[in-house]
C-alpha positions as CSV (number, residue, x, y, z in Angstrom):
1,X,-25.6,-156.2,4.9
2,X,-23.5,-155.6,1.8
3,X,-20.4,-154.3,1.3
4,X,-19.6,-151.1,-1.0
5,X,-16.4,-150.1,-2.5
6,X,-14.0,-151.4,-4.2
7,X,-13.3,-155.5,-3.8
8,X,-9.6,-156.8,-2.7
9,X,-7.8,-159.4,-4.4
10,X,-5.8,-161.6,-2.2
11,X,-3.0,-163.5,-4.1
12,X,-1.6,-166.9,-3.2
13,X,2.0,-166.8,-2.3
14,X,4.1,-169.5,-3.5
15,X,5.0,-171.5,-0.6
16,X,8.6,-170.3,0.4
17,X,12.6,-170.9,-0.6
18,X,14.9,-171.7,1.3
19,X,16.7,-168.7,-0.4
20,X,16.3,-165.4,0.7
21,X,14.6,-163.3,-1.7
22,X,12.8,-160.3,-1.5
23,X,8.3,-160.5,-1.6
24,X,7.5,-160.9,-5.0
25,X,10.8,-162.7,-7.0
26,X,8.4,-165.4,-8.5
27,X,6.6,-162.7,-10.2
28,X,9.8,-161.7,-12.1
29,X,11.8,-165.3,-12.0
30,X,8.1,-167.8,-12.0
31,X,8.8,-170.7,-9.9
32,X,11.6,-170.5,-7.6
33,X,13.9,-174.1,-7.7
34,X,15.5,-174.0,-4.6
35,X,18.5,-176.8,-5.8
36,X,21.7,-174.3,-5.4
37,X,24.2,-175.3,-2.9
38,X,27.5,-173.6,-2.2
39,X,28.9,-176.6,-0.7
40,X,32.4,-177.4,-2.7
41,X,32.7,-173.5,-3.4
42,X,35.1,-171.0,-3.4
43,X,34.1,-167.8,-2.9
44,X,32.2,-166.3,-5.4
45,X,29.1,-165.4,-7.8
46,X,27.1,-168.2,-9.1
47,X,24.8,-168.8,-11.6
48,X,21.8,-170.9,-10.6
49,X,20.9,-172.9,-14.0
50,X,18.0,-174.4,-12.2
51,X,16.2,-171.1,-12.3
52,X,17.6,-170.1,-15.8
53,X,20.3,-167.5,-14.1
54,X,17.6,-165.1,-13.4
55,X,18.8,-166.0,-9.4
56,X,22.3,-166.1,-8.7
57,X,24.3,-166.7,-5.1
58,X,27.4,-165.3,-3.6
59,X,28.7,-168.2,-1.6
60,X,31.3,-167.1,1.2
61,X,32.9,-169.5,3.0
62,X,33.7,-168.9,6.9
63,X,37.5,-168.6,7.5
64,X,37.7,-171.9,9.2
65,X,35.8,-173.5,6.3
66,X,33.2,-174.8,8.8
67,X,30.4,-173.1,7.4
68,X,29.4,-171.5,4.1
69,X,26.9,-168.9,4.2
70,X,24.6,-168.2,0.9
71,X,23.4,-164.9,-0.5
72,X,20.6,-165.2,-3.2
73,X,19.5,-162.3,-5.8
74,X,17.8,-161.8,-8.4
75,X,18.3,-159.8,-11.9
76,X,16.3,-157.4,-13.2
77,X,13.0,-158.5,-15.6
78,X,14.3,-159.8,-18.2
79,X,17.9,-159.8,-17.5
80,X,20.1,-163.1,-17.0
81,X,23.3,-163.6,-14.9
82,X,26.5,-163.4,-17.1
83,X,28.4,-165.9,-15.2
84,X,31.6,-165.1,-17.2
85,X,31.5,-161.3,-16.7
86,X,29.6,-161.6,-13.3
87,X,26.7,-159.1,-14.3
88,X,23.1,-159.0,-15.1
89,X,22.5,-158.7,-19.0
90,X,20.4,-159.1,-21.9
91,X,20.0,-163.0,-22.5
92,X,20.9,-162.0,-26.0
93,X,24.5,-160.9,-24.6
94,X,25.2,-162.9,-21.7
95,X,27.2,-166.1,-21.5
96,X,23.9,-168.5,-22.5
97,X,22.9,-170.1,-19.0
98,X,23.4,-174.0,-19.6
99,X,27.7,-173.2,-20.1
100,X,27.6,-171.5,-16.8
101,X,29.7,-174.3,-14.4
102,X,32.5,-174.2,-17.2
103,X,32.7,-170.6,-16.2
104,X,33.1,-170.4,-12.6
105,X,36.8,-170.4,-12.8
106,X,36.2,-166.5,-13.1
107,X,35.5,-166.7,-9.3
108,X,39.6,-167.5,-8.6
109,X,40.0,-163.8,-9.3
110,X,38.5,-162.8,-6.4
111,X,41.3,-161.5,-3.6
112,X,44.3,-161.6,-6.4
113,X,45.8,-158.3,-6.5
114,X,48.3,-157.9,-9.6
115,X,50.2,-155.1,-9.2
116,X,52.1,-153.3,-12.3
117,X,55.8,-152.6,-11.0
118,X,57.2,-155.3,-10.2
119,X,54.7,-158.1,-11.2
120,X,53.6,-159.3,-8.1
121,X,50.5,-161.6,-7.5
122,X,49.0,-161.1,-4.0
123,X,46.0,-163.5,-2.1
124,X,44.4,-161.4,0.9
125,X,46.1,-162.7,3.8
126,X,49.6,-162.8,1.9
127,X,52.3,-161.3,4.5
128,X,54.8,-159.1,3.2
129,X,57.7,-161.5,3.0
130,X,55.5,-163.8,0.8
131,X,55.3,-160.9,-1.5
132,X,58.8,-161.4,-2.2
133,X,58.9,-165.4,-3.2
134,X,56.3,-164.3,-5.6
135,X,58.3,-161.7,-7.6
136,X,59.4,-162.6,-11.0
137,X,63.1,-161.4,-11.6
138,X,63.3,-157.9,-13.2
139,X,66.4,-157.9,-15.9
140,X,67.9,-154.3,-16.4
């Protein structure tokens, strides 16, 4: 007995990351290296060089520093991670890939609040005493 209609193609997944990524990232990023760790981290946006920043991570360390959990995305085709800005852009535009770890310092800005008047510099978690030691003199 044959079969009429149209035939089905059945494509050959890639085996699997340990990164969470949604069906179909290798067809937009090619071959997944799954290298990244957010051990040693802050908290922050990463770069992963090993895939040419078209993946980064958000590593977010638990509050008792236990445990860091890892989020992994992807940019749009053709699109890099800026890891000085902290975006997807235009290879053409972004920070080029390979000076990426010289730029994670960006991620110390996260949970610094600088406010105008007075100059104060606050960390989430700061209580409001604390806020206080921080203030640089005012002169009138």
């Amino acid at each position: 007995m044959a079969l009429s209609g149209p035939m089905v193609q059945r494509v050959k997944r890639q085996a699997a990351t340990h990164y969470v990524l949604p069906d179909g990232a290798e067809l937009i990023v090619g071959s997944i290296s799954s290298t990244f760790s957010c051990e040693g981290h802050i908290y922050g946006y990463y770069a992963d060089v090993a895939n040419k920043c078209q993946i980064f991570h958000i590593c977010a360390p638990s509050e008792n520093g236990r445990k860091t959990q890892i989020f992994s995305f992807f940019c749009g085709n053709q699109t890099v991670f800026d890891q000085e800005r902290l975006v997807c852009a235009a290879p053409g535009s972004a920070t080029p890939c390979e000076q990426a770890p010289t730029k994670i310092h960006v991620n110390e800005n996260f949970g610094v609040k600088t406010l105008k008047s007075p100059e104060i510099k606050l960390r989430w978690g700061a209580s409001f005493m604390s806020c206080f030691e921080e203030m640089e003199p005012q002169l009138t």
